[in-house]
C-alpha positions in Angstrom: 10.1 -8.5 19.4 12.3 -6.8 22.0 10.7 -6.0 25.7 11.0 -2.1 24.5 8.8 -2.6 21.6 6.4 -4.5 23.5 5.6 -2.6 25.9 5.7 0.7 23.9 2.8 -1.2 21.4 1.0 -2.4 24.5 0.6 1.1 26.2 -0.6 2.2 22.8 -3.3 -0.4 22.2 -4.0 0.5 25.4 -4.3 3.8 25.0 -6.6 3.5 22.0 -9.0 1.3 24.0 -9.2 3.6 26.7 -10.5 6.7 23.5 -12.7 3.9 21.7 -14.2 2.8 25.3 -15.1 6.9 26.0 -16.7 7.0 22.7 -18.7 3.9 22.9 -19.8 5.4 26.1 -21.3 8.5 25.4 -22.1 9.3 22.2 -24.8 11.4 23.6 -23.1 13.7 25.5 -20.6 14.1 22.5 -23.7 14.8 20.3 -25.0 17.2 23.2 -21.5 19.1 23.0 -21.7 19.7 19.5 -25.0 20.8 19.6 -24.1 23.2 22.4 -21.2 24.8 20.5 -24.0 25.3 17.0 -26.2 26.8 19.7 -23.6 28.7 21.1 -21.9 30.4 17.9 -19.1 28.2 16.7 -16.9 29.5 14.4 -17.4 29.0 10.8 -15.6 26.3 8.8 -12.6 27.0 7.2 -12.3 27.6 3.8 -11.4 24.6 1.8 -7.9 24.0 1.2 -6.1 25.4 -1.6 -4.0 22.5 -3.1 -3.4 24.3 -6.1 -2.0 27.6 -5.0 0.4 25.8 -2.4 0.8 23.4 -5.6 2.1 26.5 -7.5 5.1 27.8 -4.8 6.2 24.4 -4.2 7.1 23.3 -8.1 8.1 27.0 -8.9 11.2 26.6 -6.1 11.5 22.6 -6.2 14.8 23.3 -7.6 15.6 24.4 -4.2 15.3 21.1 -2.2 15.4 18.1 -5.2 17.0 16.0 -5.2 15.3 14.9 -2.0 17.9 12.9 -0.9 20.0 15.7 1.2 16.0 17.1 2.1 15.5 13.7 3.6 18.6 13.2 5.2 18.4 16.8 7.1 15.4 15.9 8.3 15.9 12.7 10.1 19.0 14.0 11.3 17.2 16.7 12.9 14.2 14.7 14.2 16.4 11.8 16.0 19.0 14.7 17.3 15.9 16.9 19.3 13.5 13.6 19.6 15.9 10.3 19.8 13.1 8.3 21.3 11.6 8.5 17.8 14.8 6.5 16.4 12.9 3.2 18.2 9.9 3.6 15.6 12.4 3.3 12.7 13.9 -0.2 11.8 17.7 -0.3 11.5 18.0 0.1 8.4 16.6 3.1 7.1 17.2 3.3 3.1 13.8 1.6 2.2 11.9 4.4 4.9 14.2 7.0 3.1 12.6 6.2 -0.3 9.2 5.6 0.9 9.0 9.2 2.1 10.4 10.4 -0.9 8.1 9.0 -3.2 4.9 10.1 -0.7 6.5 13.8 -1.4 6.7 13.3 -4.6 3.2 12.1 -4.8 1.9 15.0 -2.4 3.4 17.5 -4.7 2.0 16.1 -8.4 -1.4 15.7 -6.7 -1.7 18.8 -4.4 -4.6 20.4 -7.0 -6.5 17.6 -6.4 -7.3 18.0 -2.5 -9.9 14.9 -2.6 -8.1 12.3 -3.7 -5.0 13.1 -1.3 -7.4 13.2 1.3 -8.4 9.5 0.3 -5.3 8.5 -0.1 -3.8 9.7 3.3 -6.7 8.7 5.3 -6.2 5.4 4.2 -2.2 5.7 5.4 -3.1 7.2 8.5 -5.7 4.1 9.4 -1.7 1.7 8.2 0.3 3.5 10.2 -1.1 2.7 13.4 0.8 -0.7 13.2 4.1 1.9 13.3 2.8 3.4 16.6 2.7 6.7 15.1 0.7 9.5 17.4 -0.1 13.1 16.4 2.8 14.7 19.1 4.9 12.7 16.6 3.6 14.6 13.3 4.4 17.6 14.7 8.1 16.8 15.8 8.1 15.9 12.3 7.0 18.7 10.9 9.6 20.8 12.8 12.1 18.4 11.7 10.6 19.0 8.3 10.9 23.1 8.3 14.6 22.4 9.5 15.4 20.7 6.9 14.3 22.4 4.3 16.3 25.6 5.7 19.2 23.9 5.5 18.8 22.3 2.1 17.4 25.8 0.3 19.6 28.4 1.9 19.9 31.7 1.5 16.9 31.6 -1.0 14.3 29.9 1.0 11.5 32.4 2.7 9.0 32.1 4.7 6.2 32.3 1.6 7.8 28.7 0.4 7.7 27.1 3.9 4.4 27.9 4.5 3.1 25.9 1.6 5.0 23.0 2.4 3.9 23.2 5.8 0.1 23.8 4.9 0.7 21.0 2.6 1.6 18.4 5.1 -1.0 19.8 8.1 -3.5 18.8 5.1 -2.2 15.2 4.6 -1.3 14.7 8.5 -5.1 16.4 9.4 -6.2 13.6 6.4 -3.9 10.4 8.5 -5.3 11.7 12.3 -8.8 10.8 10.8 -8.2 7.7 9.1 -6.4 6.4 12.6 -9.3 7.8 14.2 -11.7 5.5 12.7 -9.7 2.9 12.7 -9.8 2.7 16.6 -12.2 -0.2 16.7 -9.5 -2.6 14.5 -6.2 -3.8 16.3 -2.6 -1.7 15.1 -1.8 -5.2 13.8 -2.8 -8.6 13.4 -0.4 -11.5 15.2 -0.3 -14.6 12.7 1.2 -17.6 13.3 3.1 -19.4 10.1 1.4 -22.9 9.1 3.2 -23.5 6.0 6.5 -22.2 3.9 7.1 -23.8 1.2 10.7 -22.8 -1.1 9.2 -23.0 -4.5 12.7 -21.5 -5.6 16.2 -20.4 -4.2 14.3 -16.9 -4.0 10.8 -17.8 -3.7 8.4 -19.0 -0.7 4.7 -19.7 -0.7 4.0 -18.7 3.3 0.8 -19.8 4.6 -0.3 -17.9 8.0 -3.5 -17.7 10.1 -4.4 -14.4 12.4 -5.0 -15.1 16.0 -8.1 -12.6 15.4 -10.6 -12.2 12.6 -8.4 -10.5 9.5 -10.6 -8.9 7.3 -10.0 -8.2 3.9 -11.0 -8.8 0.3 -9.4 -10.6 -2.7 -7.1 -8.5 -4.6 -5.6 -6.7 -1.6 -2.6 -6.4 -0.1 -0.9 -6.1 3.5 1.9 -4.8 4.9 4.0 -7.8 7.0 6.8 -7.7 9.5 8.8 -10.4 11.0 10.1 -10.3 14.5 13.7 -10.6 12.9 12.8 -6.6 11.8 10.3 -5.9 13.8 10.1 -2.3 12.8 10.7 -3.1 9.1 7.3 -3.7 7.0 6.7 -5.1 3.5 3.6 -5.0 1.2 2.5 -8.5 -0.4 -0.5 -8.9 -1.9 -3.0 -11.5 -0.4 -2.3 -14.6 -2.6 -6.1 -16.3 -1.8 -9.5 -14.8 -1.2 -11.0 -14.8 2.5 -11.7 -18.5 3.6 -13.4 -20.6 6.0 -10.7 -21.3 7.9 -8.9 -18.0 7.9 -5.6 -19.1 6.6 -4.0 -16.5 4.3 -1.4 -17.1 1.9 1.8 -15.0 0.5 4.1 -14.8 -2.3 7.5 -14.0 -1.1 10.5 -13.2 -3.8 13.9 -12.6 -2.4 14.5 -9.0 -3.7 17.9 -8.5 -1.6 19.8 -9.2 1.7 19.1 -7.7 5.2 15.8 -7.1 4.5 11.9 -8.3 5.3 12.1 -10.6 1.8 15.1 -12.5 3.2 13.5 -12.9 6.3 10.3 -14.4 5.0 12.3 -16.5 2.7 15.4 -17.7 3.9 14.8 -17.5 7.8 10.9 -18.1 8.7 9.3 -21.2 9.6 6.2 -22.7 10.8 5.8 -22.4 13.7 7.1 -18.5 13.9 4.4 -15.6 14.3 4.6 -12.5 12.4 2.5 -9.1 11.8 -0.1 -8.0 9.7 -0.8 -4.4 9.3 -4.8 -4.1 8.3 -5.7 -4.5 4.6 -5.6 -2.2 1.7 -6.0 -1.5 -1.9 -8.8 -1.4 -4.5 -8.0 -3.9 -7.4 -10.9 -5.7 -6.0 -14.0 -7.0 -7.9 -17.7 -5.5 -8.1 -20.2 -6.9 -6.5 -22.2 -6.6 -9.5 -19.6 -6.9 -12.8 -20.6 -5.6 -15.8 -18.0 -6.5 -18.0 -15.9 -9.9 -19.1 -12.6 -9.5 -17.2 -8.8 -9.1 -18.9 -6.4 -10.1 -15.9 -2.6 -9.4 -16.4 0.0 -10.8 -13.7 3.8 -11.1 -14.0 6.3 -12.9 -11.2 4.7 -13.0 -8.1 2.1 -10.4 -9.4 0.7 -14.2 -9.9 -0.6 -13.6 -6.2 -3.1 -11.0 -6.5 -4.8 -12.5 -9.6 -5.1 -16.0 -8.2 -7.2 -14.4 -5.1 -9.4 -12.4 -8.1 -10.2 -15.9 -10.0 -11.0 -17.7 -6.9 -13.3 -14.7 -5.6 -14.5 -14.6 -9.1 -15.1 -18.4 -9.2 -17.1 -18.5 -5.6 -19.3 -16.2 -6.7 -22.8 -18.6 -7.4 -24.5 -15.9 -10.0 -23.5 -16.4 -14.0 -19.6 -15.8 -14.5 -18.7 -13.2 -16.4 -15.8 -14.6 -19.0 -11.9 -13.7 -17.6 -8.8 -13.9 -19.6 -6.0 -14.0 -18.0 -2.0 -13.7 -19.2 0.7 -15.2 -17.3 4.0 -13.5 -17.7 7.5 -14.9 -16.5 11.2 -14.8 -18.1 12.2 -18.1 -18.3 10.5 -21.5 -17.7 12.0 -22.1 -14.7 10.8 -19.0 -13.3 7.3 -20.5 -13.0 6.5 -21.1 -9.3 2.5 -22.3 -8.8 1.5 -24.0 -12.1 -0.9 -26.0 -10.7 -3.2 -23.5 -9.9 -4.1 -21.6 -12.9 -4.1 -25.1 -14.7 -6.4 -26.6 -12.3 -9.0 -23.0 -12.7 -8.6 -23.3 -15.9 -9.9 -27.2 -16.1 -12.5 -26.1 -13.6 -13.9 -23.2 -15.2 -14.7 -22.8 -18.8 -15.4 -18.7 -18.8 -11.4 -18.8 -18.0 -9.0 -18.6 -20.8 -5.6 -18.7 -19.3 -2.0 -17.4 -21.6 1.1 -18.1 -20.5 3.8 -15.7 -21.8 7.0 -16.8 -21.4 10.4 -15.4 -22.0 10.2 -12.0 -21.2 13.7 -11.2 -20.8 15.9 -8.9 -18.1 16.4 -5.0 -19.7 14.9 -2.0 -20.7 11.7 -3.9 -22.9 11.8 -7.0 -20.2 7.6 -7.2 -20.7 7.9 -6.4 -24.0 6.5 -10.3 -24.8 3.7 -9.6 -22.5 2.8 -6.4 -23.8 2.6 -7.7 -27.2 0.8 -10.9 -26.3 -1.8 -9.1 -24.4 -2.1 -6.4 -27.7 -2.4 -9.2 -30.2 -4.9 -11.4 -29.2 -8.1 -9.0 -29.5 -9.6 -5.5 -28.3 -10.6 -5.2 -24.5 -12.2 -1.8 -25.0 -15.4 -3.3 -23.2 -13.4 -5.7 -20.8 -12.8 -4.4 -16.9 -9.0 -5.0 -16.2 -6.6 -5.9 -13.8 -2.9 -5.8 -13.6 -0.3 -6.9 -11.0 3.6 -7.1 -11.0 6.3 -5.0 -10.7 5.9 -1.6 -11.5 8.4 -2.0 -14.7 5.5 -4.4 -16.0 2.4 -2.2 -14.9 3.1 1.0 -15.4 4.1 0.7 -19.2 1.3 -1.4 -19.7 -1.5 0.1 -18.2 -0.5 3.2 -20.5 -0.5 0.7 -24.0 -4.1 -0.6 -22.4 -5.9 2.8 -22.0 -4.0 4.7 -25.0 -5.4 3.0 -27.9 -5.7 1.5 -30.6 -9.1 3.4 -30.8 -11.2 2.2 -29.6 -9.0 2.2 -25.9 -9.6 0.7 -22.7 -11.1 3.6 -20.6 -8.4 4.1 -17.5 -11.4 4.1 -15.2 -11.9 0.5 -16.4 -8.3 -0.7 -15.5 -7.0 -1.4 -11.7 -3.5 -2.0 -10.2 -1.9 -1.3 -7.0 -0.4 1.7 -6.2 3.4 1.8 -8.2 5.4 3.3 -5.8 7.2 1.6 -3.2 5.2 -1.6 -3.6 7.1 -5.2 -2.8 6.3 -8.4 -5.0 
């Protein structure tokens, strides 16, 4: 970490114990305020938000502003030209940050009728991007930065009518991010974690074991966002390869997915010894705490990570084990990276039935073997599933699971991590 960085994250985490210490230390007159402004005449909520009419300009001009690439590109320009200072929150590089926000507008736009579960979503982002040291004066730079842009990408056919919905759009998910970094203010930005163990398993592979210098809490099937002090503004999701233990060690699978990046850092250049960051934990492909149903697990490459966590969660539980089948995709042989594991759960545990699918294949049908294995070997209508890997695999899949044959796994019923953007 540069001096810079520090000391801009330290007078943040300052900052935010200074608020949670205020609100620690009078709830009472806070609760005395708000009654005062009831007694008083405060005025009445606002209407809810109306995703779908906002939904309605926005796709009726898209054509205006997609591709988002120039959209995106006017609008950092604009926000680094009037705010520079801003650049320091970016890391150098800023393609991956370029697609990432392309894929959130993308996702803001498709589910804009659905007010709720953005809401959800973006709360949840708000309480991650307090690792970035993001503020609310830095929402609204970026939505005037925003406006800008869109000017200049639409032209002479933009109005005011279409600017306003993609402002009220993003006041909606920023209002959604403000509260879910609000709550957040009793949990550190980001966890410090020293490395205890990296192992190479391949040319492009490491195993990284890592303990926080705090509590990290989480649950198995999760994921976190990491950063290493060689990028120290660049962040990576990987999901949580172990569920919680005694000892508080975590454990990563890291695949080498290109040069310059987090992946080559973790790979090729950490070591024990090194400390890196943690941004909290998120995601929901976790299990009940009371399952009703035999479980159908699915896992390709390093997808491996997420469902090793679920079987050892699953297997730690002391009531009766519900049964668990789980597939094991990789291309080649020698792609096959932590065979020990599920060959040891499967010795230990006889409600596991492991499947190894092997020889799935670069290009267009790549989990085509895995597909089919997982189709062929019985219904799952009743099963709860989960599936992890790269979004080629899960996306494809998760439609054959929940489309049929009749009778079809309901979608409610089947759990993966978000598609977009996601880092195995």
């Amino acid at each position: 970490m540069n001096p810079v960085n520090d000391s801009y994250h330290s007078l943040l985490a300052r900052h935010d114990a200074m608020r949670l210490r205020r609100q620690l230390l009078s709830p009472g007159a806070r609760q005395a305020a708000e009654g005062a402004g009831e007694r008083a005449g405060s005025p009445p909520p606002e209407r809810p938000y109306d995703g779908a009419a906002d939904q309605r300009v926005i796709v009726d001009h898209l054509e205006l502003v997609t591709p988002f690439g120039d959209l995106i590109g006017h609008l950092y320009d604009a926000m680094f030209a009037h705010w520079p200072y801003l650049r320091r929150l970016f890391p150098d590089s800023m393609e991956f940050q370029r697609r990432h926000l392309e894929g959130i507008f993308w996702y803001l736009i498709e589910n804009l009728h659905d007010p709720d579960e953005v809401a959800s979503v973006f709360t949840r982002l708000g309480r991650d991007h307090r690792k970035l040291g993001v503020r609310p004066a830095h929402y609204r730079a970026f939505e005037a930065a925003l406006c800008e842009a869109l000017r200049r990408t639409a032209g002479p056919r933009w109005n005011e009518a279409m600017e306003q919905a993609w402002v009220r759009m993003l006041r909606f998910a920023v209002a959604a991010m403000v509260r879910g970094a609000e709550a957040a203010l009793g949990e550190p930005p980001a966890w410090q974690a020293t490395v205890t163990g990296h192992e190479l398993r391949r040319p492009d592979l490491a195993v990284l074991r890592v303990r926080p210098h705090e509590p990290y809490p989480y649950r198995a099937g999760q994921f976190a966002a990491v950063a290493s002090p060689l990028l120290p503004q660049a962040w990576r999701q990987y999901s949580l390869a172990c569920a919680p233990r005694p000892d508080g060690e975590l454990e990563f699978h890291v695949r080498l997915t290109g040069r310059g990046g987090v992946s080559e850092a973790l790979v090729a250049r950490t070591r024990p010894g090194d400390t890196l960051r943690l941004g909290p934990a998120s995601g929901t492909m976790t299990l009940d705490d009371d399952l009703a149903h035999d479980l159908l697990l699915v896992a390709s490459g390093t997808g491996w990570a997420a469902a090793k966590a679920l079987l050892q969660d699953l297997a730690a539980r002391r009531s009766t084990h519900r049964a668990a089948h789980l597939f094991l995709g990789v291309r080649h042989p020698s792609a096959l990276y932590d065979t020990e594991a599920p060959d040891e759960l499967r010795r230990r545990y006889p409600w596991l039935k492991v499947t190894q699918v092997i020889g799935e294949g670069p290009g267009p049908g790549e989990h085509h073997a895995l597909a089919e294995a997982v189709a062929g070997h019985g219904r799952w209508a009743r099963h709860l599933a989960y599936v992890s890997g790269p979004p080629s695999m899960v996306g494809p899949l998760v439609a054959r699971l929940t489309a049929g044959p009749s009778p079809a796994l309901p979608a409610a019923r089947v759990r993966h991590d978000p598609l977009p953007d996601r880092a195995q």
